[in-house]
KOLTI-356578 format. One record per residue (C-alpha): residue number from 1; residue in three letters; x, y, z. Coordinates in steps of 0.2 Angstrom, whole numbers, always signed. Layout:
<drenses>
DRENSE   k   r    px    py    pz
DRENSE NUM ALA     X     Y     Z
...
</drenses>
This chain:
<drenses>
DRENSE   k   r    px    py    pz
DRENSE   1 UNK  -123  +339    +7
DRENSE   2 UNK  -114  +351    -2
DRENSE   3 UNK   -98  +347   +10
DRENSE   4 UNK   -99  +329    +5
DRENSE   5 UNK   -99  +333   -12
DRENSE   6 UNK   -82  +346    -9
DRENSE   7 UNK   -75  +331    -2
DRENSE   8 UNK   -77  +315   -14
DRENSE   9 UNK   -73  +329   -28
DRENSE  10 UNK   -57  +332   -18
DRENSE  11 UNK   -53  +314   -14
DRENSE  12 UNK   -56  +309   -32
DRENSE  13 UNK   -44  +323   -40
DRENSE  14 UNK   -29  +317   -27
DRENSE  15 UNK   -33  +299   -30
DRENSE  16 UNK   -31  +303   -49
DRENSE  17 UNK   -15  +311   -47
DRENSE  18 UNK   -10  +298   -38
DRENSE  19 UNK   -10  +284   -50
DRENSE  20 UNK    +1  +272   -54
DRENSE  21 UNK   +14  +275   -67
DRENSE  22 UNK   +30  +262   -74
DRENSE  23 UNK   +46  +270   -75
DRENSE  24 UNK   +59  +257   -88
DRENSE  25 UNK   +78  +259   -86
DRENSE  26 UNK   +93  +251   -77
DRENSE  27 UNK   +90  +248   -57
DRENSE  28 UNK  +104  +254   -49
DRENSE  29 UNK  +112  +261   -33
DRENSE  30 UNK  +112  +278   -28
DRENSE  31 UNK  +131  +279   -22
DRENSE  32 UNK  +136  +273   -40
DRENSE  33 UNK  +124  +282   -50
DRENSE  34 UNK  +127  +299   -41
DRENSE  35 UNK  +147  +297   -45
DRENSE  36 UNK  +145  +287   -62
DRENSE  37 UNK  +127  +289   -69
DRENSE  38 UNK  +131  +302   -83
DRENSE  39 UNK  +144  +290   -92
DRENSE  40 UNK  +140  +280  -107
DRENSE  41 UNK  +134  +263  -105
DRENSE  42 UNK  +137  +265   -86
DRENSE  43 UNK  +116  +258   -82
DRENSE  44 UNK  +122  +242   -92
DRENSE  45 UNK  +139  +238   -83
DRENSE  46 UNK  +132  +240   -66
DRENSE  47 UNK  +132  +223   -57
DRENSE  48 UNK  +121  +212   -44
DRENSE  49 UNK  +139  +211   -35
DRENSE  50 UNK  +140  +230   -34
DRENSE  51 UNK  +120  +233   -32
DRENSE  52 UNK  +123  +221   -14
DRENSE  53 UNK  +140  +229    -8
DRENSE  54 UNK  +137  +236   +10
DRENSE  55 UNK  +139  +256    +2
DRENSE  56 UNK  +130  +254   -11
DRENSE  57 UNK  +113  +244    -2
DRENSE  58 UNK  +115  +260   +12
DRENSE  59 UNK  +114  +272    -2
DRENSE  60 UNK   +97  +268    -7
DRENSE  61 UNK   +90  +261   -23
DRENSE  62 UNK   +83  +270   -40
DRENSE  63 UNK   +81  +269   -60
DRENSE  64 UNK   +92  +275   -72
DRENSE  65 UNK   +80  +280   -87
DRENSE  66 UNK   +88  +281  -105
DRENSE  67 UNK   +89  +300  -104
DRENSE  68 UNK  +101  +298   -87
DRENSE  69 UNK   +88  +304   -74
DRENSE  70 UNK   +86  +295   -58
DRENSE  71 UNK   +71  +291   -50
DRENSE  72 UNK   +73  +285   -31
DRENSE  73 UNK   +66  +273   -23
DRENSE  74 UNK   +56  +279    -6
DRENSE  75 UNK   +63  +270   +11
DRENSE  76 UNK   +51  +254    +9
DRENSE  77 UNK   +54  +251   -11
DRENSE  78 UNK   +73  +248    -6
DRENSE  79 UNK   +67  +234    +4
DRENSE  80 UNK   +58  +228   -10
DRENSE  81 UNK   +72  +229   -22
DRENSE  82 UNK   +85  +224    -9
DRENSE  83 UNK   +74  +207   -10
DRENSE  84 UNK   +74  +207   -28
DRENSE  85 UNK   +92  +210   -32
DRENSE  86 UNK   +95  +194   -20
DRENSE  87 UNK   +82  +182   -29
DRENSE  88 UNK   +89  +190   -45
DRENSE  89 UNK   +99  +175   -59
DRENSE  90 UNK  +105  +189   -69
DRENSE  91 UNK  +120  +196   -64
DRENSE  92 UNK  +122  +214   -77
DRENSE  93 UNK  +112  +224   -88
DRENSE  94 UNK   +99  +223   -75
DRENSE  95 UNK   +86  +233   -85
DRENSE  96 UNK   +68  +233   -76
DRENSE  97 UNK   +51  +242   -78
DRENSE  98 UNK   +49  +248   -63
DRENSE  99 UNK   +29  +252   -57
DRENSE 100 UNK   +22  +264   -42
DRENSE 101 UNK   +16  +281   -38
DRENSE 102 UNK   +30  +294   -45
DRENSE 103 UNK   +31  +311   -34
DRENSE 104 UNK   +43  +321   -43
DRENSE 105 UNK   +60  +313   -44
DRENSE 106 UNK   +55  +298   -30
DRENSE 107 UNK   +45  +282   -32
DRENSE 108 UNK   +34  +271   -21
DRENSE 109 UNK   +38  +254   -30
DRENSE 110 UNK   +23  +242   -31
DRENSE 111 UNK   +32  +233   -43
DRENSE 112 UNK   +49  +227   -51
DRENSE 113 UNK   +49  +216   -68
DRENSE 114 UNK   +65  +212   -76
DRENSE 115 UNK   +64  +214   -94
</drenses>
């Protein structure tokens, strides 16, 4: 009994770290923001054209918060963002709220919003 008790406890202290958190800032790609994230107002100019340019869809997607840190997206959320640059009518200032487990400087996306 005491093993099983070891164990929920555990399971409920990862499953609380583990929670979902939103991230808001500019969705952008990693070749562009690696080269380009630190300049002023760089978030705002970035386009759908460039976010679906060959380079910039291979380098892996992320979000540009306001204090220019990038969180990237994990292997599957570029799939998910891939898909909703391509549904996407806005064409700059893509600004999103961005919502999925956070582990450090990564992301599992569960969800994209434009705001």
């Amino acid at each position: 009994m005491k093993k099983f008790v070891l164990v929920l406890f555990a399971a409920m202290a990862i499953s609380a770290f583990a929670a979902d958190s939103t991230v808001t800032g500019y969705l952008v790609d990693l070749a562009c923001a690696s080269e380009e994230g630190g300049e002023a107002g760089f978030g705002a100019k970035h386009t759908k054209g460039c976010l679906q340019m060959p380079e910039c869809v291979n380098s892996g997607y992320g979000v540009l918060t306001d204090d220019k840190k990038i969180i990237k997206f994990d292997k599957a959320s570029n799939a998910k963002a891939k898909q909703f640059i391509a549904d996407l009518k806005k064409t700059k200032e893509i600004k999103v709220n961005v919502t999925g487990t956070v582990t450090g400087d990564n992301i599992a996306v569960s969800k994209i919003e434009l705001l």
